[in-house]
N, CA, C and O atoms as a GROMACS GRO file, in nm:
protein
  324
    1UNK      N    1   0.084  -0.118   0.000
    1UNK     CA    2   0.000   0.000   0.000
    1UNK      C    3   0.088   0.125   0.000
    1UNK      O    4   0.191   0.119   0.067
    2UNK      N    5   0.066   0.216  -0.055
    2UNK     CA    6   0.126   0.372  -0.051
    2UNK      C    7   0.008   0.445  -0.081
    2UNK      O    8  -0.103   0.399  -0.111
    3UNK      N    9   0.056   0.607  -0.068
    3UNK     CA   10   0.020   0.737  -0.058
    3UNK      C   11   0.014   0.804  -0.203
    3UNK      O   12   0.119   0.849  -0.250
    4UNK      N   13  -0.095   0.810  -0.268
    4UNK     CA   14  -0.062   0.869  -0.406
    4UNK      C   15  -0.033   1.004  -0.386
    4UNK      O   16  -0.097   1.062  -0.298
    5UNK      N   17   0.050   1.067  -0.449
    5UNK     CA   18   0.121   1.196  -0.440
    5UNK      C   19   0.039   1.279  -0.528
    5UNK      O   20   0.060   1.401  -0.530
    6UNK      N   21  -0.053   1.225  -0.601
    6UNK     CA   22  -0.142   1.398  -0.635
    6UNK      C   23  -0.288   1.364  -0.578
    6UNK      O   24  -0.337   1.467  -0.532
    7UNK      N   25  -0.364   1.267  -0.567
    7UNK     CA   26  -0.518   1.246  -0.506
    7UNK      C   27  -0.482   1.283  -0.331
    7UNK      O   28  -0.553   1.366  -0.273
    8UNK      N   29  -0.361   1.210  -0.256
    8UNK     CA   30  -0.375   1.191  -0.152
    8UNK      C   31  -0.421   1.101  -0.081
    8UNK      O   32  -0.399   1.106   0.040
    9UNK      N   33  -0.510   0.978  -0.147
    9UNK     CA   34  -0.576   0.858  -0.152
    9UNK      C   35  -0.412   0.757  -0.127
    9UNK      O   36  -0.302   0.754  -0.182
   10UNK      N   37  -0.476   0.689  -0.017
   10UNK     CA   38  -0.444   0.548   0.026
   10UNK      C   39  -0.469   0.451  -0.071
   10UNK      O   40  -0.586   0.432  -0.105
   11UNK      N   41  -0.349   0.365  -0.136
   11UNK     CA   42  -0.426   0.240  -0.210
   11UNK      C   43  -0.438   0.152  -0.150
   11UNK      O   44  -0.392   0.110  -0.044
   12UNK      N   45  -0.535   0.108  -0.253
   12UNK     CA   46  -0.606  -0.061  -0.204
   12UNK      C   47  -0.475  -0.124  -0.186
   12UNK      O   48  -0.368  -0.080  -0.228
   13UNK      N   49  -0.495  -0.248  -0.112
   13UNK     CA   50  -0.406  -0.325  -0.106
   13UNK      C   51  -0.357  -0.416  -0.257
   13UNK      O   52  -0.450  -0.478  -0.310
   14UNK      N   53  -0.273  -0.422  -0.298
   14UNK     CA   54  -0.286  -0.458  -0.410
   14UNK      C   55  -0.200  -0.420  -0.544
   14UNK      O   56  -0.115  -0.464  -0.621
   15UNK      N   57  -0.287  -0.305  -0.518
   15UNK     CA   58  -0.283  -0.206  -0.650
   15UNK      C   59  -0.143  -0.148  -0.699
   15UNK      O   60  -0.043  -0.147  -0.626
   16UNK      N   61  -0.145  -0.108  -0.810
   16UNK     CA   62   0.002  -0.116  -0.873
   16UNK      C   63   0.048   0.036  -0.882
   16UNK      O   64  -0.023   0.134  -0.906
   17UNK      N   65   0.173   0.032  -0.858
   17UNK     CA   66   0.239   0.168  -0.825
   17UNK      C   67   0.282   0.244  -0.966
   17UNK      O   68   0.353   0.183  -1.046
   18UNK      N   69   0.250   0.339  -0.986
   18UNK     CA   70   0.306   0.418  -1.090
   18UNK      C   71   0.395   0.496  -1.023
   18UNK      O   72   0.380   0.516  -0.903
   19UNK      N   73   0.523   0.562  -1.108
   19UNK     CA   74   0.605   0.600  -1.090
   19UNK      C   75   0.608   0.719  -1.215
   19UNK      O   76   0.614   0.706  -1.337
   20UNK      N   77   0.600   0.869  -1.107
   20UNK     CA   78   0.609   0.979  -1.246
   20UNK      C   79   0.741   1.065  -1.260
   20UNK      O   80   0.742   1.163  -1.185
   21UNK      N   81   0.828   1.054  -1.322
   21UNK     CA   82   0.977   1.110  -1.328
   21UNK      C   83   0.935   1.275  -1.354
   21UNK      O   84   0.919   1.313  -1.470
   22UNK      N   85   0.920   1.366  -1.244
   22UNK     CA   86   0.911   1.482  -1.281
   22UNK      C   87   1.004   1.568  -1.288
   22UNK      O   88   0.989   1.681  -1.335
   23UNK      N   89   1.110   1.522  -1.241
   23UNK     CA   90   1.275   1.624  -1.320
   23UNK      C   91   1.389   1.545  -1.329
   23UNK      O   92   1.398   1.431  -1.283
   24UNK      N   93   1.452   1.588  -1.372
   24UNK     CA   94   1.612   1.508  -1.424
   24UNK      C   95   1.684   1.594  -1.435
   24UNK      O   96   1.658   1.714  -1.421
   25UNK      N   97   1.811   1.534  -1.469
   25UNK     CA   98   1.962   1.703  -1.510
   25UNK      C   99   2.031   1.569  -1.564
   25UNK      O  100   2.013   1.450  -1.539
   26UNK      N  101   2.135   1.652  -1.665
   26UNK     CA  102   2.206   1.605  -1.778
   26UNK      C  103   2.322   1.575  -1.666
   26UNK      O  104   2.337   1.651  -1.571
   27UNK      N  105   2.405   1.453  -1.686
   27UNK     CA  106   2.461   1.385  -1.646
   27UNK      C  107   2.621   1.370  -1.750
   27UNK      O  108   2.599   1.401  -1.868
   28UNK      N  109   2.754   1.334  -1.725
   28UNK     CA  110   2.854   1.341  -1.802
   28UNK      C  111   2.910   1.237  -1.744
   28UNK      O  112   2.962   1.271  -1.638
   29UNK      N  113   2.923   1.112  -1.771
   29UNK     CA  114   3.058   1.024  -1.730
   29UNK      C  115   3.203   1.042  -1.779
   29UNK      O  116   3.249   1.069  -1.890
   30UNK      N  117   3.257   1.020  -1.666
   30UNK     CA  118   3.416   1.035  -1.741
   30UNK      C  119   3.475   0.949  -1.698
   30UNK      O  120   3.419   0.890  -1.605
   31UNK      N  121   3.592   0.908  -1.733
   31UNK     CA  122   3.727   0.816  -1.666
   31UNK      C  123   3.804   0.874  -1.680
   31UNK      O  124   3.806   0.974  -1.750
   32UNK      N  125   3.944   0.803  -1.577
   32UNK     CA  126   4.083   0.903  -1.600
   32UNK      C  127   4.144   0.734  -1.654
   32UNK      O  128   4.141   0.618  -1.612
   33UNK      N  129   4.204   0.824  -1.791
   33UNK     CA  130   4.335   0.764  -1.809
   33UNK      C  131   4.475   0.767  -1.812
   33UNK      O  132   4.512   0.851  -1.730
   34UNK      N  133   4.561   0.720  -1.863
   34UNK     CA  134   4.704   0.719  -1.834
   34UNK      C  135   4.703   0.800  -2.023
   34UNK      O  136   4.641   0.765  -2.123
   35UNK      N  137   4.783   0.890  -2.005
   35UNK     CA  138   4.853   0.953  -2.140
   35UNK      C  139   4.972   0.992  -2.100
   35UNK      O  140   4.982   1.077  -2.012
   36UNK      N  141   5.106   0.923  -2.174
   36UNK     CA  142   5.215   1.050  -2.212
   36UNK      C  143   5.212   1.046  -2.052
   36UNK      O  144   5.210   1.148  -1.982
   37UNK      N  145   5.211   0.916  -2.004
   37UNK     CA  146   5.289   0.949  -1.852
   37UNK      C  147   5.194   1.045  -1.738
   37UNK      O  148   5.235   1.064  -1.624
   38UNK      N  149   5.084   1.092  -1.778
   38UNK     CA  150   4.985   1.124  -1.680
   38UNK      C  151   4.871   1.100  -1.724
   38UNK      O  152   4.825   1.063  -1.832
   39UNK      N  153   4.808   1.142  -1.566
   39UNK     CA  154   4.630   1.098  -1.577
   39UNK      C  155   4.554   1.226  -1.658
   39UNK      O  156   4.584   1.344  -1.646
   40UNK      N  157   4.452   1.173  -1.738
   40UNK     CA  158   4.377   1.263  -1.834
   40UNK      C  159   4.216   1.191  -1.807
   40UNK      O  160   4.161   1.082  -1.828
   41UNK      N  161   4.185   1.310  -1.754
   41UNK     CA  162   4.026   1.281  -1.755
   41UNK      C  163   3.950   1.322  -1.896
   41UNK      O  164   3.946   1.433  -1.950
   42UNK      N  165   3.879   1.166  -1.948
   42UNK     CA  166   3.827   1.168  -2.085
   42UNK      C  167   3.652   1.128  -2.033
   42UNK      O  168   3.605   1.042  -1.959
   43UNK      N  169   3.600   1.220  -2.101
   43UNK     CA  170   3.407   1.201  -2.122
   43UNK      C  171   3.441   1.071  -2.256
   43UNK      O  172   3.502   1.064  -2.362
   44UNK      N  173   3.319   0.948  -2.131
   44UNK     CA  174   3.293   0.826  -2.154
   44UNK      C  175   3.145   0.840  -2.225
   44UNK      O  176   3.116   0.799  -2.338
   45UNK      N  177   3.071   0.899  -2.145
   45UNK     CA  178   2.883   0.873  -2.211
   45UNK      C  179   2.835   1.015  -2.166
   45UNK      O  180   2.899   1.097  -2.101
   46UNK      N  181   2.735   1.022  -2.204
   46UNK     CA  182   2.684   1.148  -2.128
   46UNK      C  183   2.512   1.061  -2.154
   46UNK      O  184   2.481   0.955  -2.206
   47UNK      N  185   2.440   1.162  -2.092
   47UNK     CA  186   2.275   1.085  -2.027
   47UNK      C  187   2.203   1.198  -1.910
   47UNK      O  188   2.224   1.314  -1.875
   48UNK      N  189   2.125   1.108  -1.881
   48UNK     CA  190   2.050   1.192  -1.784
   48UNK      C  191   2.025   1.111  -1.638
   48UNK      O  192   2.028   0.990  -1.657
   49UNK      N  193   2.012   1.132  -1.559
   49UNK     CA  194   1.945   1.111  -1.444
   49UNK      C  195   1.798   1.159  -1.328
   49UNK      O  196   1.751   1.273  -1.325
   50UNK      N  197   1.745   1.032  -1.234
   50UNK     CA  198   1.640   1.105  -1.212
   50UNK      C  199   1.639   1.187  -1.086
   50UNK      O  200   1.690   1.133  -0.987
   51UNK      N  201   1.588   1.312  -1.070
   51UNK     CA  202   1.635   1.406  -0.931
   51UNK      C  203   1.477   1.373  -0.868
   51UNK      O  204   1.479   1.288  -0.780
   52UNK      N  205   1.381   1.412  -0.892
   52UNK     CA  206   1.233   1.351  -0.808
   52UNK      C  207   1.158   1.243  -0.898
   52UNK      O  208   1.177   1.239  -1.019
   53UNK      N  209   1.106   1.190  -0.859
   53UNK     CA  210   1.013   1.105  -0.890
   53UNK      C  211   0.846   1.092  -0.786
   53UNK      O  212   0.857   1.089  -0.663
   54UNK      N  213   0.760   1.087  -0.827
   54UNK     CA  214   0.610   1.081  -0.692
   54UNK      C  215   0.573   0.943  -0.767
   54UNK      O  216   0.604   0.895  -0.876
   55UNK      N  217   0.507   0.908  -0.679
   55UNK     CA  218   0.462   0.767  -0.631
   55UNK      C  219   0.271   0.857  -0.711
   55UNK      O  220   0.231   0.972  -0.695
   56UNK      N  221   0.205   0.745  -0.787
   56UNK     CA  222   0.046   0.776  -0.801
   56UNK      C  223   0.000   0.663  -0.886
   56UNK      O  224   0.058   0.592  -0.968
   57UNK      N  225  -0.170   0.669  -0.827
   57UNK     CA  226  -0.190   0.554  -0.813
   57UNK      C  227  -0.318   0.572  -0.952
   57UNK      O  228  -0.394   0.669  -0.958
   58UNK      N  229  -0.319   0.483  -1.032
   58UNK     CA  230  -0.442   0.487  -1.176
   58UNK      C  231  -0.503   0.617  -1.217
   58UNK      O  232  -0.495   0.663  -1.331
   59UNK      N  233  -0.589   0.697  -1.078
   59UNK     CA  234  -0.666   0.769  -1.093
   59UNK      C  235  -0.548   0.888  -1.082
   59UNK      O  236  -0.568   0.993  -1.144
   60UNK      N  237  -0.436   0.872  -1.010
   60UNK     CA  238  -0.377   1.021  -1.020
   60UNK      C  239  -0.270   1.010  -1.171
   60UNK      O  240  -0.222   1.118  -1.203
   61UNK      N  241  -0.241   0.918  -1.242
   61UNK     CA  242  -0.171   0.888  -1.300
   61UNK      C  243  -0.275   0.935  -1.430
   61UNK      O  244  -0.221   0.977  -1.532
   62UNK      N  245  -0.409   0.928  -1.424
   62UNK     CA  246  -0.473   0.997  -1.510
   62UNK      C  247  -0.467   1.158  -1.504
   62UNK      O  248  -0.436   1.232  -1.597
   63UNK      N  249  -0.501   1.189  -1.389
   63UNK     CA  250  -0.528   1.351  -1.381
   63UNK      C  251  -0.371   1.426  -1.437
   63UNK      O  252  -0.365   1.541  -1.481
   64UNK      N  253  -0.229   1.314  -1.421
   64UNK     CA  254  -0.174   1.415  -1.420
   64UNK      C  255  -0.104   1.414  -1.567
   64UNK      O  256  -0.022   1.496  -1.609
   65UNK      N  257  -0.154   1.307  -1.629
   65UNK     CA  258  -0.148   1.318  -1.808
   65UNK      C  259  -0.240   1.406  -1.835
   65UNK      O  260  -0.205   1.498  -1.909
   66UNK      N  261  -0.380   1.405  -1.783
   66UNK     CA  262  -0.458   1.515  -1.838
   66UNK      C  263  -0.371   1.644  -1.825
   66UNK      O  264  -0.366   1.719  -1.922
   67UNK      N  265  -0.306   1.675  -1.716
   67UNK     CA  266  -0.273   1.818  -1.653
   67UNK      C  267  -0.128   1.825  -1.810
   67UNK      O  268  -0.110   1.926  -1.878
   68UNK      N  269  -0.078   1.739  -1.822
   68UNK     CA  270   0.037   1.711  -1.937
   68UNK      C  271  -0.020   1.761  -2.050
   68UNK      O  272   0.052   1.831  -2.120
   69UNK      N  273  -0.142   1.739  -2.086
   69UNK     CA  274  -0.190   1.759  -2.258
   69UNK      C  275  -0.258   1.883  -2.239
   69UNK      O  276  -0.301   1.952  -2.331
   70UNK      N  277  -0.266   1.914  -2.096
   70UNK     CA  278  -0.347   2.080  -2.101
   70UNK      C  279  -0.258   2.182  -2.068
   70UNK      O  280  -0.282   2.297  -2.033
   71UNK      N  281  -0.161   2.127  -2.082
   71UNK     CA  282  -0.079   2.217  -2.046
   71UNK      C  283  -0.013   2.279  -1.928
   71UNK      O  284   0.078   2.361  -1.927
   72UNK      N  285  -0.100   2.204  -1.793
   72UNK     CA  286  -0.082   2.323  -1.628
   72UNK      C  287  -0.001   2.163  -1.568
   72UNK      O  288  -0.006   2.121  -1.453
   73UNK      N  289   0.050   2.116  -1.651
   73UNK     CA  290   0.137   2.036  -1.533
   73UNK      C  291   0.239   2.119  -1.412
   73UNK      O  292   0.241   2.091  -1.292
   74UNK      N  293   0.308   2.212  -1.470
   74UNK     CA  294   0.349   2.313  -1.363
   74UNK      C  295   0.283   2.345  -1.232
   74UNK      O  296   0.334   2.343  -1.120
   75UNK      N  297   0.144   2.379  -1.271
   75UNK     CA  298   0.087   2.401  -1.158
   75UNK      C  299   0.024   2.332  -1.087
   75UNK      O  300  -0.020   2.382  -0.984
   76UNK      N  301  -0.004   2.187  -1.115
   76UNK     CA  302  -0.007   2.081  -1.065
   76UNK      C  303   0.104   2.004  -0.976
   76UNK      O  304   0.080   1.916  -0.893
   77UNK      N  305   0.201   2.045  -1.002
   77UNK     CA  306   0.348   1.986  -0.945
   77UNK      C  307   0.384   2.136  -0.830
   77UNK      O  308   0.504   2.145  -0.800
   78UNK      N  309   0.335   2.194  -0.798
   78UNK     CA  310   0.335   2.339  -0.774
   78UNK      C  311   0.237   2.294  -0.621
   78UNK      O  312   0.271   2.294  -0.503
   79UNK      N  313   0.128   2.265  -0.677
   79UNK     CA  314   0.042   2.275  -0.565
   79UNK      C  315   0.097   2.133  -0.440
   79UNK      O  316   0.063   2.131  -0.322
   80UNK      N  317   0.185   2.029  -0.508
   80UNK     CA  318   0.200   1.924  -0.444
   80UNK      C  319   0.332   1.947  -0.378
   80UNK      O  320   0.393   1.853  -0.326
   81UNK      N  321   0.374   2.060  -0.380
   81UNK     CA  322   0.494   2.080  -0.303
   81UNK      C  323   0.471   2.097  -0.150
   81UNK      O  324   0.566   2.115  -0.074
   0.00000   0.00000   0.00000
């Protein structure tokens, strides 16, 4: 059971967890290697990572695609702070 993060509703026992990635930041891997007798830090991959994520459950996982295609997801993520 968990806490959906936009209804506020308790789930049923059971019920399946959605997971909504609401921010990320660009990410850079690097390694150090050996050159010419010293270490040289070289970019391996670059990507992203996730900084929040909320927990919601069917019915909030709807409202907050609706809030996505209308545009006020901002202020939806706004009010749940």
């Amino acid at each position: 059971m968990f806490k959906c993060m936009i209804t506020g509703k308790t789930s049923k026992r059971g019920e399946k967890l959605n997971r909504i990635v609401v921010e990320t930041r660009d990410r850079v891997y690097t390694e150090m290697v050996w050159e010419d007798d010293q270490q040289v830090e070289i970019e391996v991959a670059r990507g992203w990572e996730i900084v929040k994520e909320i927990n919601a459950s069917d019915e909030g996982l709807k409202i907050y695609n609706q809030s996505v295609e209308n545009g006020t997801q901002a202020e939806l993520l706004r009010s749940l702070r």
